[in-house]
Structures are given as C-alpha cells and as structure tokens.
DRENDO-1510 file (C-alpha; in Angstrom, 1 decimal, always signed):
<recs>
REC; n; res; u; v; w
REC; 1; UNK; +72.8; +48.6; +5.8 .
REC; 2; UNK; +73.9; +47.8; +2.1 .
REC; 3; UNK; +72.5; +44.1; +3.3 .
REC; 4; UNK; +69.1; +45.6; +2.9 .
REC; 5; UNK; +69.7; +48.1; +0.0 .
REC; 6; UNK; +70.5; +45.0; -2.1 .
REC; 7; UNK; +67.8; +42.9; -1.2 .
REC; 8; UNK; +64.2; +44.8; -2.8 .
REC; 9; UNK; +62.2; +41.9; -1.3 .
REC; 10; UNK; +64.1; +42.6; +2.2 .
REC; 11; UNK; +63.5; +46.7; +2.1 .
REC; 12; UNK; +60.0; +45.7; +1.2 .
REC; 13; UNK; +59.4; +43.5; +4.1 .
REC; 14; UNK; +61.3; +45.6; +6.6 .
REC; 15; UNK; +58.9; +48.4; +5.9 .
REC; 16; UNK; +56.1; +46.6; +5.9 .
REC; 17; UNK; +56.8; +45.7; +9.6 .
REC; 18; UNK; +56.3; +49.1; +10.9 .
REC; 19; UNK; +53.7; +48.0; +11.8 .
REC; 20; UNK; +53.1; +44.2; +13.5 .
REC; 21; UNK; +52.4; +41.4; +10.5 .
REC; 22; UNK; +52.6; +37.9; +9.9 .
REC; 23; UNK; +54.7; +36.7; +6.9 .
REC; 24; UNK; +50.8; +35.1; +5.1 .
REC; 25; UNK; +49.6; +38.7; +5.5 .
REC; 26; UNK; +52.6; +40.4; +4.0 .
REC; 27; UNK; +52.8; +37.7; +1.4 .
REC; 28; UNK; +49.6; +39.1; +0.2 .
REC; 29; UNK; +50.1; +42.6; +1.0 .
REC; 30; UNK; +53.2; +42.8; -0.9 .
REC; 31; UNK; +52.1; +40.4; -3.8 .
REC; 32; UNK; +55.1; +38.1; -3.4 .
REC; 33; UNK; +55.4; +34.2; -2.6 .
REC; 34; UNK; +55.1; +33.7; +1.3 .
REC; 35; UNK; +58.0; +31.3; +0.9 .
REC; 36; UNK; +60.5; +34.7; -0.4 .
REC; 37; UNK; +58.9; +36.9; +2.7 .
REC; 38; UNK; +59.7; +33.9; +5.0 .
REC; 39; UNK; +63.2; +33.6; +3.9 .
REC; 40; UNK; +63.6; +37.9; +4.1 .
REC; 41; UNK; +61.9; +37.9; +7.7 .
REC; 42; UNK; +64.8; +35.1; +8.8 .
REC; 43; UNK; +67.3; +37.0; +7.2 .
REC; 44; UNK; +66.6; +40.4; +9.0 .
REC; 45; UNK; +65.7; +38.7; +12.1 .
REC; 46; UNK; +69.6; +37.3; +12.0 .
REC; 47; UNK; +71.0; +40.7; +11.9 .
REC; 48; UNK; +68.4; +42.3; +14.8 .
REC; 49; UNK; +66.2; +44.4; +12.0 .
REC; 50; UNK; +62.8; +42.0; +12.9 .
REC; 51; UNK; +61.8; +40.6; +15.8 .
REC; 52; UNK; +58.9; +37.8; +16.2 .
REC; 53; UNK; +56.3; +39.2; +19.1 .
REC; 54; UNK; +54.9; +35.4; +19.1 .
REC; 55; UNK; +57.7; +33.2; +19.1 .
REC; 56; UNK; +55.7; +30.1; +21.0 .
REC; 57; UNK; +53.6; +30.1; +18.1 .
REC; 58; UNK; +53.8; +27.7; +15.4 .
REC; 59; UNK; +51.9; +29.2; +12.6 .
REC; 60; UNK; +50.4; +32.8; +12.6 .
REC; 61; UNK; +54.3; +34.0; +14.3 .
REC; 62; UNK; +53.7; +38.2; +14.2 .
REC; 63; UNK; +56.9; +40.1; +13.5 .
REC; 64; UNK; +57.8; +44.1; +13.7 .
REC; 65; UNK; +60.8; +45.8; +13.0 .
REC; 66; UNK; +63.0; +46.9; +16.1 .
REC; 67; UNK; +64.9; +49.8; +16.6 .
REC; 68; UNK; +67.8; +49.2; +15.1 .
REC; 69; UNK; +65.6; +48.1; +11.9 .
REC; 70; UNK; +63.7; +51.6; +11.9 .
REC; 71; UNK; +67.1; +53.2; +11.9 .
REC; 72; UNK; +68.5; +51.0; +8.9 .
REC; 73; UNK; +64.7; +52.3; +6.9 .
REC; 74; UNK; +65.2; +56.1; +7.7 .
REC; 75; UNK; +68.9; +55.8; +6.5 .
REC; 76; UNK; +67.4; +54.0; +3.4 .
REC; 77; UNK; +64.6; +56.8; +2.8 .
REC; 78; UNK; +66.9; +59.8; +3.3 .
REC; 79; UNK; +65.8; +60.8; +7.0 .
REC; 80; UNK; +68.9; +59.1; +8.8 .
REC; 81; UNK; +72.3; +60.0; +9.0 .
</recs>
C-alpha cells in the first residue's frame, strides 16, 4: 500500500487504469514521459495492482487495474478500510 502512496506517478497511473489504457495514451493523458508510465505500469504489474489485457501484443499492450489494485485506490482515497 505505502508502495503506491510514495510513488505520485504510480497512484496516478493506477487510477488512470480504471478504466482499460495503453501506457502512449496515459502518457498523454497524464502529461508525463511514456518512458516514467512504462516503468510505473511494470512496477504495479509486479505486485498484482495492473494487469495487461493484450499481452501477445508488442506495441499498443492495454492494461487495467485488478482487484486487488482497486482495493489499494479506495484505501488511498479514504473509501477502504
């Protein structure tokens, strides 16, 4: 939890994933380098908060945040535990 408390670019991203995205998209959604959402997206992906919906994909890969990821937001926001 305090993994994505500490990380602005990672609570950013994880949010944005409600709903489906690819990291170019959120890049410019977010107004940050694609390179920083990348490297956030592999980093919540380790610990289960994102999952890629097109992993055969080479470019264009869509992610969304799982369950465990929507838990870790409303915690974040207030709404959790």
């Amino acid at each position: 939890m305090s993994f994505v408390g500490r990380g602005s670019v990672r609570k950013k991203v994880l949010k944005a994933l409600i709903k489906p995205n690819s990291p170019t998209e959120l890049a410019k959604q977010l107004d940050i380098e694609r390179s920083t959402i990348s490297r956030a997206i592999l980093e919540l992906t380790e610990k289960g908060l994102v999952e890629c919906l097109t992993p055969d994909e080479r470019m264009g890969r869509y992610y969304r945040i799982t369950e465990i990821g929507r838990k870790v937001v409303d915690v974040i926001e207030g709404k959790g535990e």
